[in-house]
C-alpha positions in Angstrom: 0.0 0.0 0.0 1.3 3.3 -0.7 0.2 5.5 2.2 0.4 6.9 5.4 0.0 4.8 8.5 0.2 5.3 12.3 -0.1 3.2 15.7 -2.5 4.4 18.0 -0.7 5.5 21.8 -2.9 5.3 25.1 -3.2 8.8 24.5 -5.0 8.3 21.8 -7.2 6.0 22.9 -10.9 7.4 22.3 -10.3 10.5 20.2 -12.5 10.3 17.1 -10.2 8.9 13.9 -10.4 12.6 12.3 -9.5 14.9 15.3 -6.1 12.2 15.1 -6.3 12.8 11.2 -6.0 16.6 11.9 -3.4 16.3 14.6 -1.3 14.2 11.9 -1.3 17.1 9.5 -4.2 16.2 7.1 -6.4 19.2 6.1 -10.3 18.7 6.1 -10.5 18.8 2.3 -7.8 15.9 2.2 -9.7 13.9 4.7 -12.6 14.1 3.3 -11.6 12.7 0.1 -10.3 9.9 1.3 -12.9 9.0 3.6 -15.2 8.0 0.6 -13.1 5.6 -1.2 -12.7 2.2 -0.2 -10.0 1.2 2.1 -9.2 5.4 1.7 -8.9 5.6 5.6 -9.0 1.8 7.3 -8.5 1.0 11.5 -6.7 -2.6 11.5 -7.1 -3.2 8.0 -11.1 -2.6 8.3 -12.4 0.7 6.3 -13.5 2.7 9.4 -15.5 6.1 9.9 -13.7 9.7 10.5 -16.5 9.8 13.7 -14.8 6.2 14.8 -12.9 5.9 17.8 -9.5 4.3 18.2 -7.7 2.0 21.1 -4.1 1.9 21.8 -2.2 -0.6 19.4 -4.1 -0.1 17.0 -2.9 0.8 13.0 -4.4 3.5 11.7 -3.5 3.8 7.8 -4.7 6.5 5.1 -4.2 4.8 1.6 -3.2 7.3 -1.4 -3.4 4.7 -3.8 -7.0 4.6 -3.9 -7.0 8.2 -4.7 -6.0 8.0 -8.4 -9.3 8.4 -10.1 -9.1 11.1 -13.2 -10.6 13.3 -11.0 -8.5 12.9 -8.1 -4.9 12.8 -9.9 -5.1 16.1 -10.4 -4.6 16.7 -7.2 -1.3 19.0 -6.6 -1.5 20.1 -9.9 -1.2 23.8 -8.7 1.8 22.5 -6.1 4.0 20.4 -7.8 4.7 19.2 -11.6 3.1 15.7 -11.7 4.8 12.4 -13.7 1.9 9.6 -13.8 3.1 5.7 -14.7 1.8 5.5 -18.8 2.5 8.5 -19.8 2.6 8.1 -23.9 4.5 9.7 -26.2 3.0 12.5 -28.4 5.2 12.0 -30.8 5.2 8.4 -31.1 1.8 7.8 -30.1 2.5 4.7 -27.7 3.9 3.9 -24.3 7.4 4.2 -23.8 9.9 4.7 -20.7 13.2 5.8 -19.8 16.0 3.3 -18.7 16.0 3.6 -15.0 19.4 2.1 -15.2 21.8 4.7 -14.2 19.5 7.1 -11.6 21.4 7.9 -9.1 19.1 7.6 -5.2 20.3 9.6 -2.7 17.4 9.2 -0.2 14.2 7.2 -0.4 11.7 6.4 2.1 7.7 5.3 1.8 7.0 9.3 1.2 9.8 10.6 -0.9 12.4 10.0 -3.3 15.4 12.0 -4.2 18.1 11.6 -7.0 20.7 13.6 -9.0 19.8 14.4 -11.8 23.1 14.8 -14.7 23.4 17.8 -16.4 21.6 17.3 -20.0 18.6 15.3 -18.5 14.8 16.8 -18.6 13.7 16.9 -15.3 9.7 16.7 -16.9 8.4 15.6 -20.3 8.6 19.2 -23.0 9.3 20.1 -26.1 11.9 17.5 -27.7 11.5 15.2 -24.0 8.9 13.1 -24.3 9.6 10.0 -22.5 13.6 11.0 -21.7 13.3 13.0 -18.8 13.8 12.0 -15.2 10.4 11.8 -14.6 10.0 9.0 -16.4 12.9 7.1 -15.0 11.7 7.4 -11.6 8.3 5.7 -12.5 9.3 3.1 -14.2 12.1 3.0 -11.1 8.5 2.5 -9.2 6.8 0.4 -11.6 9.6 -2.1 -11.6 9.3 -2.5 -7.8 5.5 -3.1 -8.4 4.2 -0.2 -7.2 1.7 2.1 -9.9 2.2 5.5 -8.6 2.2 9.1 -9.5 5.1 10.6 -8.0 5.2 14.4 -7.6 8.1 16.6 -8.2 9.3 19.5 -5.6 11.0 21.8 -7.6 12.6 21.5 -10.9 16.3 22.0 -12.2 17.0 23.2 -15.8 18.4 20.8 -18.4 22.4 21.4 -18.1 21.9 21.8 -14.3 23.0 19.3 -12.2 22.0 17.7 -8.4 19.2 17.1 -6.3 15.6 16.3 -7.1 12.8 15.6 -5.1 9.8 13.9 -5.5 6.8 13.3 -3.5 5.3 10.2 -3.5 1.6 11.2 -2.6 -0.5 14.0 -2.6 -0.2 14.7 1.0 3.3 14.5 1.4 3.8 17.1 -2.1 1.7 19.4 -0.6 3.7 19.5 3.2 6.9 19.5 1.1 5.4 22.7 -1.5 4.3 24.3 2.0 7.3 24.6 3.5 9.3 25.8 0.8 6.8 28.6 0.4 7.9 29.7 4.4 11.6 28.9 3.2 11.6 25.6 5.6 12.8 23.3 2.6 15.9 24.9 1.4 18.5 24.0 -1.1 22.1 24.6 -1.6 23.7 25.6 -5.1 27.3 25.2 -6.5 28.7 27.0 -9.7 31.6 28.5 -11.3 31.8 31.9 -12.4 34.1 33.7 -14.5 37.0 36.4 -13.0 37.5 37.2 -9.4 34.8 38.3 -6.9 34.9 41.7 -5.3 33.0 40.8 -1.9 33.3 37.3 -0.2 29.6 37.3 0.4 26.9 39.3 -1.4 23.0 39.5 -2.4 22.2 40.1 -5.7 19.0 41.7 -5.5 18.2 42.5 -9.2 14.4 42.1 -10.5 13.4 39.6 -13.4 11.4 38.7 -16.0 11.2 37.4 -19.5 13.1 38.5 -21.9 11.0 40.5 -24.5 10.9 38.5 -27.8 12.9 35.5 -26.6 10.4 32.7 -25.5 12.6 30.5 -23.2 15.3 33.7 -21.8 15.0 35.6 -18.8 16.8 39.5 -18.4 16.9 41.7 -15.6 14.8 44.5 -15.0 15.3 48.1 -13.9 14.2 48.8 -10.3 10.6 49.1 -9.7 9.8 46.6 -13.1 10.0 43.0 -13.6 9.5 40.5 -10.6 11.4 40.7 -7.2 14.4 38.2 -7.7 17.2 37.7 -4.4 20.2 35.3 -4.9 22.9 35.1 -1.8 26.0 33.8 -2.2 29.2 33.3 -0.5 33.0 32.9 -2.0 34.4 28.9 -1.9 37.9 29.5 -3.4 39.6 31.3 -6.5 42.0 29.6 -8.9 43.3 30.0 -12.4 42.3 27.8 -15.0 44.1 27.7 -18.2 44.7 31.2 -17.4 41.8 32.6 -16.7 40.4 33.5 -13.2 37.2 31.3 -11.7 35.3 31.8 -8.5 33.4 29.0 -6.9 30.3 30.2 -5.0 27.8 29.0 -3.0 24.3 29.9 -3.5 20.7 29.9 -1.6 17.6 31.8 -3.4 15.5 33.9 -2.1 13.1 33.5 -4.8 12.3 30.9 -7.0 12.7 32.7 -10.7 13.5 30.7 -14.0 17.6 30.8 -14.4 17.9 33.2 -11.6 21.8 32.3 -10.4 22.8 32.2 -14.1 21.0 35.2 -15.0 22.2 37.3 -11.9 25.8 36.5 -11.8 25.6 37.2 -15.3 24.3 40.7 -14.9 26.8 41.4 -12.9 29.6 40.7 -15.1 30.5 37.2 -13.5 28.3 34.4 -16.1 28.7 31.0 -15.1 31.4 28.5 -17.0 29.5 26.9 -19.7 26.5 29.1 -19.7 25.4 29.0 -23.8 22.8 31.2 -23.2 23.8 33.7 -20.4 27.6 33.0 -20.6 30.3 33.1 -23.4 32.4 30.6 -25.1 34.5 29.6 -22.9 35.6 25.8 -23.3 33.9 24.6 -20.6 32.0 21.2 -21.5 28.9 21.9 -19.5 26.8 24.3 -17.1 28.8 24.8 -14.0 26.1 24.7 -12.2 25.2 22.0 -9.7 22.1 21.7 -6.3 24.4 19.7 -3.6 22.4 20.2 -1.1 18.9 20.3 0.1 17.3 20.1 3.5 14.0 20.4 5.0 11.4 18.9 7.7 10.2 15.1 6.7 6.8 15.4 6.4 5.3 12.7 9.1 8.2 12.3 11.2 9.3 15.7 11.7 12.8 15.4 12.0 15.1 17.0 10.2 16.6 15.6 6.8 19.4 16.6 5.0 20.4 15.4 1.2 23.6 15.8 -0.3 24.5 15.2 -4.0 28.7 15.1 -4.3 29.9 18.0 -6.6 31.3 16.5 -10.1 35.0 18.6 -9.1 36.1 15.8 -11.9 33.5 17.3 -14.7 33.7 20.9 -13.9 37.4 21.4 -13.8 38.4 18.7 -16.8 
């Protein structure tokens, strides 16, 4: 079953199965979807009542599975990009699926999933991706463990960017994990390679963005007051010269959440990233310098703290 479940504590004992549905983090509407499918919320394996009461010892289970009807797929639409096993191809017109072979797991529980993703993999199906993107690797990743699920992602990288990606494995769990990095509580870590020396050993880059008039998949910066509010912080790793050329390695958190925001900031400010085709110049390197190494945030259910770390590819970037 792909779900949530819980055993029941003395101190549970006689609170009404929704009050400990609540107290668990489920939000009315969620609960109330559930508690009309079949086997949706269950007490000791038996389909139970949110007015039902509980005893200590007791497994109390919520089952996500039975949520994917047509209707109730879409759920998380609005808070996460969503990969569903049989996804066809629009191009070929049948079923097809990415080798699973090489991804890469760096964390995986009954909730979540996270990998690193290479630079020139689709993290989602788009234009010229149909069924190669990572997306599709991680379901049939699922599929071949026997279980038909649609996974959720948290976040997205673009195509030459490397590192961490995380996907939700339920409804539920996508929209804790979307919550908190709204309130900045899931937070990842960026790596990259800029050209010529830094002037400060930290900064903020503070400059607004926004599309880039007449380019359909660019982003620019803005003058003050236009565009949309875009905050990058970084901090200095080292300097060194390579094959004669100064390169600073920084460290990166965002603010925000714009479309190429570290590659368009640093390039604003006369510091473009090492392999950067679009932002960047030509410069030799043999990909995007760019690389998520780490991301942390709350798990969902158990509360603790997690933190995922994706090793940076020195070997690639500095070849």
């Amino acid at each position: 079953m792909s779900g949530w479940s819980y055993v029941l504590t003395e101190r549970d004992s006689g609170k009404r199965i929704g009050q400990l549905l609540k107290e668990a983090g489920f939000t009315k509407k969620q609960i109330s979807r559930q508690k009309f499918l079949p086997s949706g919320i269950c007490l000791d394996k038996n389909q139970c009542r949110v007015t039902d009461t509980g005893k200590a010892g007791q497994l109390l289970e919520v089952n996500f599975r039975e949520a994917r009807s047509p209707k109730l797929a879409s759920e998380g639409k609005d808070i996460a990009r969503e990969i569903i096993a049989g996804e066809t191809s629009e191009k070929e017109g049948n079923m097809e699926f990415a080798d699973f072979s090489d991804l890469e797991i760096l964390y995986e529980d009954e909730y979540l999933l996270a990998v690193n993703k290479p630079s020139g993999l689709a993290c989602h199906k788009g234009r010229g991706h149909y069924t190669d993107h990572l997306g599709n690797q991680v379901v049939r990743y699922f599929l071949q463990k026997g279980r038909d699920i649609t996974v959720r992602q948290i976040g997205r990288l673009d195509l030459d960017t490397s590192g961490i990606v995380l996907f939700a494995l339920d409804p539920v769990t996508a929209q804790r994990l979307w919550k908190q990095r709204q309130e900045g509580q899931l937070v990842k870590t960026y790596y990259a390679l800029v050209h010529d020396r830094l002037k400060t050993k930290t900064g903020q880059i503070t400059l607004p963005m926004g599309k880039k008039p007449g380019c359909k998949n660019q982003m620019c910066v803005f003058p003050e007051g236009e565009g949309l509010p875009a905050e990058t912080l970084y901090s200095l790793l080292w300097e060194k010269e390579i094959s004669g050329e100064a390169v600073s390695c920084v460290k990166c958190h965002l603010k925000t959440g714009r479309t190429h925001q570290i590659r368009v900031h640093f390039s604003a400010t006369g510091h473009p990233l090492l392999g950067d085709k679009i932002y960047g110049k030509e410069d030799g390197a043999k990909r995007l310098m760019l690389h998520a190494g780490e991301l942390c945030f709350i798990h969902p259910y158990t509360r603790q703290p997690v933190k995922v770390q994706a090793q940076i590819p020195w070997e690639t970037f500095l070849s």
